[in-house]
N, C-alpha and C positions, 0 to 999 in steps of 0.2 A: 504494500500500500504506500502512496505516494504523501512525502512530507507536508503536511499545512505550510506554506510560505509567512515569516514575522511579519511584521507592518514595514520594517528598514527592508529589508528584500525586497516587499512590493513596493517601496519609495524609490527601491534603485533601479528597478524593471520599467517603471514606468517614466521614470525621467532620461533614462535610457532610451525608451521607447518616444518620448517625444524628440530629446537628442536627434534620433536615426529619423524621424517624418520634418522635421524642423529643419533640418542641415539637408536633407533630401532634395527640399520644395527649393533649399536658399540653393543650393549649388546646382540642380537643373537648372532656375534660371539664371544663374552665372554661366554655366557650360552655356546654352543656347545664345547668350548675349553675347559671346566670345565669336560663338559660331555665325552670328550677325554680320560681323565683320567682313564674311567671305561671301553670303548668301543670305538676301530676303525669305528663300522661299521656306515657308512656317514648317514643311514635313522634312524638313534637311535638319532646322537646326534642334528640331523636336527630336528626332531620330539620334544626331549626334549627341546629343545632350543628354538623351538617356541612356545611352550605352558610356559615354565618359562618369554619369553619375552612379551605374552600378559596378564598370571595370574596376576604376579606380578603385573603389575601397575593396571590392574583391581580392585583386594587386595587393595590398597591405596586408590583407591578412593572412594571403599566402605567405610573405616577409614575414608575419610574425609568427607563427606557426613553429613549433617546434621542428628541427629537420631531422633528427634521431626515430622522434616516435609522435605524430601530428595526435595520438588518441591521447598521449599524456598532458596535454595542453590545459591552462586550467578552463574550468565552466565559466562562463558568458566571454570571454576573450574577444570572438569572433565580433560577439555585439559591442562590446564596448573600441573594438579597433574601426569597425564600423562605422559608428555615433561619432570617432574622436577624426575621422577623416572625412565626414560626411559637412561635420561641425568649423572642420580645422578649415574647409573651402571657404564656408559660407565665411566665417572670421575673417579671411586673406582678401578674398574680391569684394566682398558689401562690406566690410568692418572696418579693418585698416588701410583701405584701397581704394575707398572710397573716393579721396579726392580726384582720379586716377579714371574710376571705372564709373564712374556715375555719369556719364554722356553714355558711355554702354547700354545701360541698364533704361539710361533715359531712352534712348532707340531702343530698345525691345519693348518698353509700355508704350511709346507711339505708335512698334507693330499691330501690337496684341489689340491697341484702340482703335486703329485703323480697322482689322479685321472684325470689328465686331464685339469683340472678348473683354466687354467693360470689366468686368470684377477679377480676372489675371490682373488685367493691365492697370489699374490701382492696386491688386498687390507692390507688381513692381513699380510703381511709382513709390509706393512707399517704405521699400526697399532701398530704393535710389536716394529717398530723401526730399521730396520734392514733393506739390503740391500739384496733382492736374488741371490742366484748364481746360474745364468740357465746351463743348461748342456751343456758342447761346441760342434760345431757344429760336425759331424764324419769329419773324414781328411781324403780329398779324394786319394785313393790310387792310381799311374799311374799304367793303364791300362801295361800291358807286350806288346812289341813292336811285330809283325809278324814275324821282321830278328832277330836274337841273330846280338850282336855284334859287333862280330868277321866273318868272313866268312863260309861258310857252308861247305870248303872244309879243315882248318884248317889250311890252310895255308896263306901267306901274299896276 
């Protein structure tokens, strides 16, 4: 029969677990902003983007891995190498990169708005740091009235 987990185990599972979704979201769209640079087109830098954002920390924790006996390794490793390179991206290009990467990040929320995709594209706007300016609303024009005016005979 399997252990009851403490309440510090589920504290560290779970902020773990936001870690790994948190660093995920920030580094896709770091990877795709990157991938902007080369190409608009939205399925290019979606694609690359999500294959750099599961390679990479894959890549690490093969590196951390024991290389004698991978099954002696200790338990949550894999997650916590995971979380800390998924985390270490989002830190490096939206954190202290900012000054740097934020025309990046600003072109990918003017993609994602262009496209359609208002609530991405205020994520990364808010990501980037910045404040969006949505397009104002059209100004409704009055309608031309049925009478002119003036009278139909020209006269008072």
């Amino acid at each position: 029969m399997a252990q009851s987990a403490s309440g510090w185990v589920l504290a560290q599972r779970a902020i773990k677990g936001a870690g790994i979704v948190l660093g995920g979201v920030c580094s896709f769209v770091t990877f795709s902003s990157i991938t902007g640079i080369v190409t608009g087109n939205a399925w290019a830098r979606g694609l690359v983007a999500l294959v750099l954002t599961v390679a990479l920390p894959l890549f690490a924790v093969d590196r951390a891995l024991p290389r004698s006996d991978p099954a002696k390794a200790r338990t949550g490793l894999m997650g916590d190498v995971i979380a800390l390179v998924l985390l270490g991206v989002a830190l490096l290009f939206i954190g202290i990169g900012q000054p740097v990467t934020r025309p990046l990040l600003v072109r990918e929320g003017d993609r994602l708005a262009e496209d359609g995709r208002d609530v991405p594209a205020h994520l990364v706007y808010f990501l980037a740091g910045v404040r969006p300016v949505d397009a104002p609303a059209p100004a409704l024009v009055p309608a031309p009235s049925a009478t002119p005016s003036g009278s139909a005979s020209g006269g008072p």
